[in-house]
C-alpha positions in Angstrom: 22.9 229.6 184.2 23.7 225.8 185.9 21.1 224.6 183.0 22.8 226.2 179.9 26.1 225.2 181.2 24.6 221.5 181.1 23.1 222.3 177.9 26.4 223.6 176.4 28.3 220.5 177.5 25.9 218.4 175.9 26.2 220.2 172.7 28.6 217.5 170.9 25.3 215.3 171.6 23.1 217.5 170.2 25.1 217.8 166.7 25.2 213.9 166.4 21.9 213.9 166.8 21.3 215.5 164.1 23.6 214.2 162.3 22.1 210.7 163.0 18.7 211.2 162.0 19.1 213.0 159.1 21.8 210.6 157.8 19.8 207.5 158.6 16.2 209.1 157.1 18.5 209.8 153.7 19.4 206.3 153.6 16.5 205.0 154.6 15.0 206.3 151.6 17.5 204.6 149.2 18.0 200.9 151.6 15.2 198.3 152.1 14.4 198.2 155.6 15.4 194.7 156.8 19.1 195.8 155.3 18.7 199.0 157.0 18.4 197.2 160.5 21.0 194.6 159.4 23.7 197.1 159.0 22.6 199.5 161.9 23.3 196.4 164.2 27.3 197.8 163.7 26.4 200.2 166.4 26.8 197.5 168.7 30.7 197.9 168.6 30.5 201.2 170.6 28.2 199.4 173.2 31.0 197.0 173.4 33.7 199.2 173.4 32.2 201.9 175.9 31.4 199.1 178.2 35.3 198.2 178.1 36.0 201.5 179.0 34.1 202.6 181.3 33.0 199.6 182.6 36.3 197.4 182.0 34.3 194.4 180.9 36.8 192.0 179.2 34.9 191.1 176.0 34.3 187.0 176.1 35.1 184.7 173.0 31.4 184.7 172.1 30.5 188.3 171.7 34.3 188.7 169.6 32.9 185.8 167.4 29.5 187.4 167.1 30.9 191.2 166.7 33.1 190.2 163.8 30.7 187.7 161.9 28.7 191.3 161.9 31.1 192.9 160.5 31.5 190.7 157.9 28.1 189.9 156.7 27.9 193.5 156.9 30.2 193.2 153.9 28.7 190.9 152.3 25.2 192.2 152.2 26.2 195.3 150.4 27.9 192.7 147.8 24.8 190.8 147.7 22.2 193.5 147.5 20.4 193.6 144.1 19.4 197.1 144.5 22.9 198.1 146.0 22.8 202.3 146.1 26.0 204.0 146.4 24.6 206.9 147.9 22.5 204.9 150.6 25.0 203.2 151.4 27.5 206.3 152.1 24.6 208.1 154.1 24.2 204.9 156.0 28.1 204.6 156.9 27.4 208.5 158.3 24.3 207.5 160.3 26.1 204.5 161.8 29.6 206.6 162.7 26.9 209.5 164.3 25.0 206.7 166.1 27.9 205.3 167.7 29.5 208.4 168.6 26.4 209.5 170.4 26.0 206.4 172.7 29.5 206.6 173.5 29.4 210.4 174.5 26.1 209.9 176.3 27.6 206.5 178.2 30.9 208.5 178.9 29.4 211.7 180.6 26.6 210.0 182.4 29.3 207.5 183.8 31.9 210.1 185.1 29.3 212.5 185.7 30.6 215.6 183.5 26.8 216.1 182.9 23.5 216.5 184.9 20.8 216.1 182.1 19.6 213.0 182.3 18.0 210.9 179.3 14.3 212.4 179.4 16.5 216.2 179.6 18.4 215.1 176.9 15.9 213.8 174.2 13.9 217.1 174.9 16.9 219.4 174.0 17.9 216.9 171.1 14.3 217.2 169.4 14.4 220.8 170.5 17.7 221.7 168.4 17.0 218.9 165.7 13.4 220.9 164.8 15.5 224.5 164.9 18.3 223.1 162.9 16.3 221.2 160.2 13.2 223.0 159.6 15.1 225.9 158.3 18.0 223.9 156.6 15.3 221.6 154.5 14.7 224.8 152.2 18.2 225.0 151.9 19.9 221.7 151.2 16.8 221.5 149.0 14.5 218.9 150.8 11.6 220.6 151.4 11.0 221.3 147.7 12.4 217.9 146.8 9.3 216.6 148.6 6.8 218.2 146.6 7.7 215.7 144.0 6.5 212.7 146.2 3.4 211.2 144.7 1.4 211.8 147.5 2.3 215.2 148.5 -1.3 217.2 148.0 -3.2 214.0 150.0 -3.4 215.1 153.7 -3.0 211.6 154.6 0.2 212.3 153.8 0.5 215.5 156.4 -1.4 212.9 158.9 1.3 210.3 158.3 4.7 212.8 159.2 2.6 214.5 162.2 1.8 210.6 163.6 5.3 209.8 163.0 7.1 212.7 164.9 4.7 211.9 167.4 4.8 208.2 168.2 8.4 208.8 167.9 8.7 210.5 171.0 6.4 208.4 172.1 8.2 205.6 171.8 11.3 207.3 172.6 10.3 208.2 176.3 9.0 204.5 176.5 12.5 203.2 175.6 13.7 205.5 178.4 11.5 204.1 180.7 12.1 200.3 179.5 15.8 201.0 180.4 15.2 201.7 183.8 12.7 199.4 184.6 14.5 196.1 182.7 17.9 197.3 181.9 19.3 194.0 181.3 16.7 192.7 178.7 17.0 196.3 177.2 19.3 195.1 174.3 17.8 191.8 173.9 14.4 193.2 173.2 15.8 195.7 170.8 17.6 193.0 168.7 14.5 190.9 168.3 12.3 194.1 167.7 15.0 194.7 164.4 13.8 191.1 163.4 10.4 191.5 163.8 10.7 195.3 162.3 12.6 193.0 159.2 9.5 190.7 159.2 6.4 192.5 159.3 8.7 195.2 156.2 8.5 192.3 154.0 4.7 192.4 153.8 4.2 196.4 153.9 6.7 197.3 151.0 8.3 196.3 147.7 11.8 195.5 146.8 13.3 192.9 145.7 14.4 190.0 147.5 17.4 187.0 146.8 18.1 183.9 148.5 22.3 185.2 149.3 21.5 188.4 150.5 18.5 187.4 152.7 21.1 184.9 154.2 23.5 188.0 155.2 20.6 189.2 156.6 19.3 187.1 158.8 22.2 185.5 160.0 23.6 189.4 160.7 20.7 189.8 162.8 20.9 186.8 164.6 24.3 187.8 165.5 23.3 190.6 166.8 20.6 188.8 168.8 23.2 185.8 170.2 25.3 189.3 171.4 22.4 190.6 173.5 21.7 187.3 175.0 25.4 186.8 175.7 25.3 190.2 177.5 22.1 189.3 179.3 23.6 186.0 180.8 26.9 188.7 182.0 25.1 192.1 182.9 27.0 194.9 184.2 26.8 195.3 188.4 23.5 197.4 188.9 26.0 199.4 191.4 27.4 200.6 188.6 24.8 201.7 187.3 23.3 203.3 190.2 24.9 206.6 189.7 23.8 207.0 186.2 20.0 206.8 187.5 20.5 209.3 189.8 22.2 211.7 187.3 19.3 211.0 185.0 16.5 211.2 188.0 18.3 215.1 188.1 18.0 215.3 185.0 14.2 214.6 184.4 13.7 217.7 187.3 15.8 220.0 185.4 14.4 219.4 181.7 10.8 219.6 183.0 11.6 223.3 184.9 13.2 224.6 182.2 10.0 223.7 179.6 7.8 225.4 182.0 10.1 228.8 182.1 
């Protein structure tokens, strides 16, 4: 009963989950990738604003300066994007509202303890609720048969490529956890320069097309977001503080792994 309680109170979690992956696949599918990263570095404003709240950091002239040249290169890359998509754009303002909602939520109850799961309990129920929500909604909302029309739908290369996916995600997604514990400090900083070399390596894997403004919005965007994670590196939260969080999440780990063997 302790465990469905937990559950429960992380069921605003679970809904934003959802809500963020589906949101940002939809406008992944319409937004190049490099902008995709560019504009999901807007997430960083909850990160700065949970950490005032919780954490009462003041925030210092240069992560202001950086957070609000973000903001508005975020602006100007949807002015400057040649293959600017109304409806990408609307699913990505969804995906980066859900995003930052859920790292707040998670920061907040971890922080003042109003929930045991910790991060490795919490990705398990998310997946677990994402899968039971989705897979019946895609027939639905129309998805599943809006699929068959992708041009390489019969090839099982295809099949191989979504299984891979959902599994290197959680792959990845358990590593991240693990990253975070082991180097929290350098955790953002590696994530920002991941999004550039994500940006990178995108230019050489797919087609769109590219312009000398918007590529400047771009990169300077991202570098922003870099210059932030540095900035934060160079001022890290107290580990003291943080030491009650890994406990909560150490509890959390037991609990998750109990209730996948029941």
């Amino acid at each position: 009963m302790k465990l469905v309680r937990e559950v429960l109170k992380w069921s605003p979690g679970l809904v934003l989950f959802v809500i963020s992956i589906y949101s940002g696949s939809k406008a992944l599918s319409k937004i190049p990738i490099p902008i995709f990263l560019a504009l999901h570095n807007l997430t960083d404003f909850s990160h700065v604003i949970t950490d005032t709240i919780i954490h009462r950091r003041t925030v210092t002239l240069g992560r202001y300066v950086s957070l609000m040249y973000i903001a508005a290169s975020s602006i100007m890359i949807s002015w400057t994007d040649p293959q600017f998509h109304e409806a990408g754009y609307l699913w990505m303002m969804v995906h980066i509202l859900s995003t930052g909602a859920l790292a707040m939520y998670s920061k907040m109850t971890k922080h003042f303890h109003l929930i045991q799961l910790g991060d490795t309990g919490r990705l398990y129920y998310n997946y677990l609720y994402s899968f039971i929500i989705l897979a019946p909604s895609s027939y639905f909302i129309g998805d599943a048969l809006a699929a068959r029309e992708f041009p390489f739908f019969y090839l099982y290369k295809f099949y191989v490529g979504c299984v891979s996916s959902g599994v290197f995600g959680v792959i990845l997604s358990l590593i991240v956890i693990k990253y975070k514990e082991e180097y929290h400090t350098s955790f953002r900083a590696t994530a920002a320069v991941a999004k550039v070399a994500a940006s990178l390596v995108s230019l050489s894997l797919f087609d769109f097309i590219i312009t000398a403004s918007n590529s400047f919005w771009v990169c300077s965007n991202q570098l922003a977001s870099v210059a932030i994670s540095l900035l934060e590196q160079l001022d890290p939260i107290p580990r003291e503080m943080e030491e009650s969080d890994l406990k909560t999440k150490q509890n959390g780990v037991s609990e998750a792994t109990g209730s996948a063997i029941v």
